[in-house]
C-alpha positions in Angstrom: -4.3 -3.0 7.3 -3.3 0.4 5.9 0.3 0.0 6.8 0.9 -3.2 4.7 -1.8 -2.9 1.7 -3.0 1.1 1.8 -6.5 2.1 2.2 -7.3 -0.6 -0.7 -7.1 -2.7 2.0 -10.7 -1.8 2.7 -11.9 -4.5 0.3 -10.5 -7.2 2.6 -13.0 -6.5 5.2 -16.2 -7.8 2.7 -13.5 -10.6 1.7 -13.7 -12.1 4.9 -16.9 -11.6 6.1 -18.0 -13.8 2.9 -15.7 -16.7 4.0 -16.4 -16.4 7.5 -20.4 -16.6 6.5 -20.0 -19.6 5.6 -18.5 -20.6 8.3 -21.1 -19.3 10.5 -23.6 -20.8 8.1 -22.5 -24.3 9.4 -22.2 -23.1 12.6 -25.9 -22.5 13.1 -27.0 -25.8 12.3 -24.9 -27.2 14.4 -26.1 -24.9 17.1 -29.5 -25.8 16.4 -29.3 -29.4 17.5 -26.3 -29.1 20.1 -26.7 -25.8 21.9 -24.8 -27.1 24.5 -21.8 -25.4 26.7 -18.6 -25.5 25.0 -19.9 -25.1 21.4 -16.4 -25.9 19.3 -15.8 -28.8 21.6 -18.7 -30.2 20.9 -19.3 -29.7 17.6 -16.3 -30.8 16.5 -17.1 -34.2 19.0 -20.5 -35.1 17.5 -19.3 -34.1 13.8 -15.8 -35.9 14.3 -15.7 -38.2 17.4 -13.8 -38.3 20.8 -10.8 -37.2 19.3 -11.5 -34.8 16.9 -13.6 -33.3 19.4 -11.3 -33.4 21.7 -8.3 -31.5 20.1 -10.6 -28.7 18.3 -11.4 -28.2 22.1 -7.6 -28.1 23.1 -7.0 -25.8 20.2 -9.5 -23.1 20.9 -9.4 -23.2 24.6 -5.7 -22.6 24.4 -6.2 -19.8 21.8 -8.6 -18.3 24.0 -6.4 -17.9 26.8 -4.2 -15.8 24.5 -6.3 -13.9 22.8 -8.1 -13.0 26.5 -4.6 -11.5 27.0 -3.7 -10.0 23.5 -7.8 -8.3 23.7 -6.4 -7.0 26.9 -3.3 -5.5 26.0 -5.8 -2.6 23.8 -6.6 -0.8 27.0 -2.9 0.4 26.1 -3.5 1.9 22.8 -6.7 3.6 24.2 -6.6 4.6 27.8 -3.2 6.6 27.6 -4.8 8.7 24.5 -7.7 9.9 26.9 -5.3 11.0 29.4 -1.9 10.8 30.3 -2.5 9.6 33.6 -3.3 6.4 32.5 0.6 6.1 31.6 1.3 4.3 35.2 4.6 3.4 34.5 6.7 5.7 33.6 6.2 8.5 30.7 5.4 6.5 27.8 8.8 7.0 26.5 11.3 4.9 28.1 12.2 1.6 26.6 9.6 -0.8 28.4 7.3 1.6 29.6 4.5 1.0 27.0 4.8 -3.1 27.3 4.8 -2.6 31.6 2.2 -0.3 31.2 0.3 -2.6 29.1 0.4 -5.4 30.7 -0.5 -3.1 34.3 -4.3 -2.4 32.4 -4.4 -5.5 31.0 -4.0 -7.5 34.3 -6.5 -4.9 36.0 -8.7 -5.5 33.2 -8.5 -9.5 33.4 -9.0 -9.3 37.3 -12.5 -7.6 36.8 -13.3 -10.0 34.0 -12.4 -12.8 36.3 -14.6 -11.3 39.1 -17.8 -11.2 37.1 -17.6 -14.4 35.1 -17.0 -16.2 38.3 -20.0 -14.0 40.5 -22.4 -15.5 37.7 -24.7 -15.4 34.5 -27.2 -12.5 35.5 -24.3 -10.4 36.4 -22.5 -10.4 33.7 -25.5 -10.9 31.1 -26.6 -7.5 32.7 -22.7 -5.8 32.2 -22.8 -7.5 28.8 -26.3 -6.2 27.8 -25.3 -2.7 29.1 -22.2 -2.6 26.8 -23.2 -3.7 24.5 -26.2 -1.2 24.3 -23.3 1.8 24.5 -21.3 0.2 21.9 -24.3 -0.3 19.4 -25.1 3.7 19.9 -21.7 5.1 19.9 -20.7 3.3 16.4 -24.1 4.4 15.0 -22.9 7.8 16.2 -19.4 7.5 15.1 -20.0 6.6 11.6 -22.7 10.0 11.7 -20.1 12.2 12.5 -17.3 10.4 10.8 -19.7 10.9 7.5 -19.8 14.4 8.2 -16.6 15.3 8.1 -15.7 13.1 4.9 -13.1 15.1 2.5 -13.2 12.6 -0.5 -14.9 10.1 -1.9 -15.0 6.5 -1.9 -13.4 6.3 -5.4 -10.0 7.8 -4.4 -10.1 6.5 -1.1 -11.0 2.8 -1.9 -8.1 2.6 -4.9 -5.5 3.9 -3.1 -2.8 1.6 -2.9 0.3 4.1 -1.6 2.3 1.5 -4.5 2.8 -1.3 -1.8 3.3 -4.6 -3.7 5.3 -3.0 -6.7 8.5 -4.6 -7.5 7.3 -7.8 -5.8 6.3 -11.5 -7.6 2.6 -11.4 -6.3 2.6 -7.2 -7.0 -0.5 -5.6 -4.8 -2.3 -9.0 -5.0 0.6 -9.9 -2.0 0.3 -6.9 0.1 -3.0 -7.4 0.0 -3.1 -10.6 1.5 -1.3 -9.4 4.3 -3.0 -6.5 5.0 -6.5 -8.8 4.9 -4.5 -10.3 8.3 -6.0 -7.3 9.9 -9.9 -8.3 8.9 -9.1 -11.8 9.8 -8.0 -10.8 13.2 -11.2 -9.1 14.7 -13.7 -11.2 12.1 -13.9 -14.2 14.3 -15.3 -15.5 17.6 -19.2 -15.6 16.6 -19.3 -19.1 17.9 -18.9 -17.8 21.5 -22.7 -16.4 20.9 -23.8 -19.7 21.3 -21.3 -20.8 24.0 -24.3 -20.1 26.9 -26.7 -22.1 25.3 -27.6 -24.5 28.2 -28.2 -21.1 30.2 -30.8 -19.6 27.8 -33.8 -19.9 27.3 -35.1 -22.0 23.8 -31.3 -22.0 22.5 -32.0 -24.1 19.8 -33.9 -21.4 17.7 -32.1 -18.4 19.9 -28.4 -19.5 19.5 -28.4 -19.7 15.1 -29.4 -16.1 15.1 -27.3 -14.9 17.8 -24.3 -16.5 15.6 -26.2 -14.2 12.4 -26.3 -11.3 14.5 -23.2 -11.3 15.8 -20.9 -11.7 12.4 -23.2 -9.8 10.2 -23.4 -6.8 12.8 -19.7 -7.0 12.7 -19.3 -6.8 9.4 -21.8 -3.6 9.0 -20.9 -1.5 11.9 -16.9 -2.3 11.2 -17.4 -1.8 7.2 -19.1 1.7 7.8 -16.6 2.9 10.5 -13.6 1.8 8.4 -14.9 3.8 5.0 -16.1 6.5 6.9 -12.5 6.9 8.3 -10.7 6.7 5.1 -13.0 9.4 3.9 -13.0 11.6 7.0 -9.3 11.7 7.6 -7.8 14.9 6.6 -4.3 13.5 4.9 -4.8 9.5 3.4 -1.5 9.7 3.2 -0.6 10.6 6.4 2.2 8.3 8.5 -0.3 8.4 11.6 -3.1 6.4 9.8 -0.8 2.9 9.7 0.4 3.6 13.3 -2.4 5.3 15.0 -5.1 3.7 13.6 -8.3 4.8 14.3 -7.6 6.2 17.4 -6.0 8.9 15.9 -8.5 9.4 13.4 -10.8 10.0 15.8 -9.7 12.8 17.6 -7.7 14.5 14.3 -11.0 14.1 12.6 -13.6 14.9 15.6 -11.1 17.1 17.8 -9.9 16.1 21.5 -13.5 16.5 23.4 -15.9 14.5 21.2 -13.1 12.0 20.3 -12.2 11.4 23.5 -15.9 10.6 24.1 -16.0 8.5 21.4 -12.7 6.3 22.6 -14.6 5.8 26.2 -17.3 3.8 24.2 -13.8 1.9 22.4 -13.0 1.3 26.0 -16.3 -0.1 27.1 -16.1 -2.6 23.7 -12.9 -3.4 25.0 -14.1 -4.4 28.1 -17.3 -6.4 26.9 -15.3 -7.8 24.6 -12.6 -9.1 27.3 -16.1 -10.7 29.2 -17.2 -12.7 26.3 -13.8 -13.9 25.0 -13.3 -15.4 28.9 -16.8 -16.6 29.0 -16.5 -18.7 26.3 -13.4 -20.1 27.4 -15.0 -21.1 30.6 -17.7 -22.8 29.3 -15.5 -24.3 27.0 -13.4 -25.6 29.7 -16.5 -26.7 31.8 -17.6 -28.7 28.7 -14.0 -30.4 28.6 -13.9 -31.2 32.3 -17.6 -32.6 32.3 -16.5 -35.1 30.0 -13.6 -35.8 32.2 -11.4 -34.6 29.4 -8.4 -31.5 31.3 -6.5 -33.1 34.6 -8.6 -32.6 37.8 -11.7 -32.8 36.0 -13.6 -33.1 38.6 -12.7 -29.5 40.4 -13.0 -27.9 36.8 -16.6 -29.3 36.3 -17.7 -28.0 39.8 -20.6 -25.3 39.3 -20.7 -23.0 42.7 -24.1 -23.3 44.4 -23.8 -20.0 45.1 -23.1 -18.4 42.2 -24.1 -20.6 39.7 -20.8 -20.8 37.3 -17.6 -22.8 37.3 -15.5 -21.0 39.5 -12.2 -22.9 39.1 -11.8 -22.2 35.5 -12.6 -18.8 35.7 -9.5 -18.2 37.7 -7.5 -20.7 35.8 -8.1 -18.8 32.5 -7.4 -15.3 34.6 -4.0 -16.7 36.3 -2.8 -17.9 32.6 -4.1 -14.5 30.9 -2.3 -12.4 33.3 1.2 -14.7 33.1 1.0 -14.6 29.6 1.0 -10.7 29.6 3.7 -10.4 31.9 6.1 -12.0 28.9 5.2 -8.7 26.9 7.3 -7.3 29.6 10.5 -7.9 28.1 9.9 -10.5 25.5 7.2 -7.9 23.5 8.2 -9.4 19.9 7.4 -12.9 20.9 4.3 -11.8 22.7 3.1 -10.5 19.2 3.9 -14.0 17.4 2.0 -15.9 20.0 -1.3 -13.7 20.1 -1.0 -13.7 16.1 -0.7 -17.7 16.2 -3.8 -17.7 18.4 -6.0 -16.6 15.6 -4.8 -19.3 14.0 -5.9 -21.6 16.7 -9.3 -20.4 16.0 -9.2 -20.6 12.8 -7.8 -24.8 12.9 -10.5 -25.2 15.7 -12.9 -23.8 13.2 -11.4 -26.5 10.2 -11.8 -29.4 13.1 -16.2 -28.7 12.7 -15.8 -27.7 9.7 -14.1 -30.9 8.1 -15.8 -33.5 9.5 -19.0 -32.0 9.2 -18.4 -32.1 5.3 -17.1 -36.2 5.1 -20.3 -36.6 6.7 -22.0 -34.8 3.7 -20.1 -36.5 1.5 -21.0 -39.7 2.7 -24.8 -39.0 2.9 -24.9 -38.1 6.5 -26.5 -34.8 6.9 -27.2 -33.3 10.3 -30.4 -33.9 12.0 -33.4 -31.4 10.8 -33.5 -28.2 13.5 -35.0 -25.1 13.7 -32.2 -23.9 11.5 -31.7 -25.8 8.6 -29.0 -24.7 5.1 -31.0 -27.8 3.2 -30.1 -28.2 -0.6 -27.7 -25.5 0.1 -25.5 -27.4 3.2 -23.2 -29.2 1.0 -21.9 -25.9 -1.2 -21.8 -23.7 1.8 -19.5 -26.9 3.5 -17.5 -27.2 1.0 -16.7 -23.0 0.9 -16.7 -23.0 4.5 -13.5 -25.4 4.5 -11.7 -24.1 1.3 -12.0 -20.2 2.8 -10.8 -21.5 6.5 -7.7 -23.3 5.0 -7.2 -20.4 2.9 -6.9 -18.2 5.6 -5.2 -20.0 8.0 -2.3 -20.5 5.2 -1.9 -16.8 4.9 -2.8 -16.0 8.9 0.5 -18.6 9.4 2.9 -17.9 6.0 6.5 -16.8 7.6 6.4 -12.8 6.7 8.9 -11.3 8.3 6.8 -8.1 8.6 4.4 -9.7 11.0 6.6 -12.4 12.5 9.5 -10.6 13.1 9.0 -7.2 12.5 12.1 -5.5 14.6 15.6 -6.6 14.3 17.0 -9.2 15.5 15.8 -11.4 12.9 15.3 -15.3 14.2 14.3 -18.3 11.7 12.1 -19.5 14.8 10.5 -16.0 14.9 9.3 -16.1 11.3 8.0 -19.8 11.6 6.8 -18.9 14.8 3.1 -20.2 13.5 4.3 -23.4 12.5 6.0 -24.3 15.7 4.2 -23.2 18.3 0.5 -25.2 16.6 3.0 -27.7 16.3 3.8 -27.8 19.9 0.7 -27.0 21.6 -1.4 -29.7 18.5 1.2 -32.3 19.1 1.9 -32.0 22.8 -1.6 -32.1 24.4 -2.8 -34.8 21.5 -0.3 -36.7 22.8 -1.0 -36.3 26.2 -4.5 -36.9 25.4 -3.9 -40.2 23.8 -1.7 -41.8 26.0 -3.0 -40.5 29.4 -6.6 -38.4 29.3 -8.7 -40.6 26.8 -8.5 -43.4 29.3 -10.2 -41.3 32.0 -12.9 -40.2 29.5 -15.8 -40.3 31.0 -19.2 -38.1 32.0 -18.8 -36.3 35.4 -21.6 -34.0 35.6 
């Protein structure tokens, strides 16, 4: 964010969380009356039909198995910083040690994910609620001492631009769009706070505020650790703050001993957030394969006896996490297209409720009165919901070079990346879908 739009780029955060309100807004209505496993899925199925449902389900589960990777890959940005001895391969300088490296923690990191989503709900509900806990008391403590080491105030560090834009058609107003990539990245995935529904007790009153909770929480811990930052860091202008991020600010800012502390608790969030990213995916692809929707349905809607949980696509979604971070290997640049295009993914799957949901407005059809209900206020809140997600997903997929193909050598098929891929992966399993799966549609379990 700082690197492409300054510390201006601050103002993207609130940006986003607005759209992505509304959003969740729709979302909690929805998960009143269906808080059922698999929430996009189904949503998208009872707001669309079979096949609408079906490919916002094929869109965010294949996002989610890239993103479970690309959340991974951040134990590299944070463990080496603690200590050096987290550098496995190599010294951290060669030419593929960082990506080897990476995608060493990331596979560890996957593995343990795997091992407690498949050993069952009370086991990771307690991980979950532990980590959770630590991350809620470190940020609280983070933006205290952050705010009390602040040099400036909010006026010079809020307008500060560093000049990016100038010289270009769209001046800052294009930079800043870019840089707003980086709030659209992490302000997403509030749906999955609904994704255990069937496993919780009273879900349809429990599972809208869990989607509240989770984005506006977001949006207040992240706003107050991002200002705090920009206000705490002793140079704004320093070349460390667009490449370090707040890592570095951190332990410039609060010194080696408490900022190493404080990027422990970045490790835990990294961790919980690994768990809930795979968890959703699972009972995403549960949903799927009770409907008799994936190939071998019937061994992906299995529930272990013992454990309670779908086993099988617990391991399926850790085999594909840990193959897709073994392309960062030597392939790093197309590794960063293809986690970037998963946010996308999210974002389409998002459109695919979203969409529907609003023809059915439009032609009188509003949901079905739940303990969460937007009333007078649904068909507005629709309408922004859809104009802010195709907004964003235009600018997540517009062919910059700086985020498609950021090192040399540059490739057409790098910057269109977005494009493509979607295209691929929408295209390919629709049509695979329509010609093969939708016959075999059918209730399993």
């Amino acid at each position: 964010g700082v690197s492409f739009g300054g510390p201006a780029y601050w103002w993207s955060w609130p940006m986003v969380f607005c759209g992505q309100l509304m959003v969740a807004l729709c979302f909690c209505e929805l998960a009143a009356r269906y808080p059922v496993a698999g929430s996009i899925y189904n949503w998208a199925k009872k707001m669309g039909g079979p096949h609408v449902g079906w490919l916002g389900g094929w869109m965010m589960m294949t996002a989610t198995m890239v993103t479970l990777s690309a959340v991974a890959l951040a134990y590299q940005i944070t463990l080496p910083q603690i200590d050096d001895r987290f550098q496995f391969v190599g010294d951290g300088s060669g030419e593929n040690d960082q990506a080897a490296n990476a995608v060493l923690l990331g596979s560890v990191l996957i593995l343990f994910s795997t091992l407690v989503n498949a050993f069952g709900v009370k086991l990771m509900a307690r991980i979950n609620s532990a980590g959770v806990f630590i991350e809620l008391i470190a940020a609280v403590l983070l933006i205290v001492f952050l705010a009390a080491h602040i040099t400036r105030g909010p006026s010079t560090a809020l307008t500060e631009t560093y000049g990016l834009g100038s010289g270009q058609p769209l001046g800052y107003f294009g930079a800043f769009l870019t840089a707003s990539l980086a709030s659209a990245y992490v302000m997403y995935g509030f749906d999955t706070a609904s994704s255990l529904g069937e496993e919780s007790h009273d879900p349809g009153r429990n599972a809208p505020r869990a989607i509240l909770r989770a984005l506006v929480a977001s949006f207040l811990i992240g706003a107050f650790i991002l200002l705090f930052a920009l206000l705490a860091v002793e140079d704004l202008h320093a070349e460390e703050l667009s490449t370090g991020g707040l890592q570095y600010v951190v332990l410039a800012t609060l010194g080696d001993t408490v900022g190493e502390i404080f990027l422990w608790a970045v490790v835990v969030a990294i961790t919980v957030c690994v768990l809930a990213v795979q968890a959703a995916g699972i009972r995403l692809m549960f949903a799927m394969a009770r409907d008799n929707n994936l190939p071998a349905g019937a061994k992906l809607a299995r529930v272990s006896p013992r454990f309670g949980t779908p086993v099988v696509p617990a391991v399926l979604i850790g085999v594909v996490g840990v193959v897709t971070l073994v392309v960062n290997i030597d392939q790093p640049q197309i590794f960063s297209v293809i986690t970037s295009i998963a946010i996308i993914m999210i974002y389409l799957a998002y459109l695919l409720v979203t969409v529907p949901m609003l023809l059915r407005r439009l032609r009188g059809r509003e949901p079905r009165e739940g303990a969460f209900s937007l009333g007078r206020w649904g068909l507005p809140v629709n309408i922004a919901a859809v104009l802010w997600g195709t907004a964003m997903s235009l600018n997540l997929a517009w062919p910059r070079a700086e985020v498609y193909n950021a090192t040399g050598p540059q490739h057409w098929y790098l910057r269109w990346g977005a494009f493509l891929f979607i295209g691929v992966v929408a295209l390919g399993g629709f049509a695979y879908y329509w010609f093969v799966q939708r016959h075999r549609t059918g209730v399993l379990a």
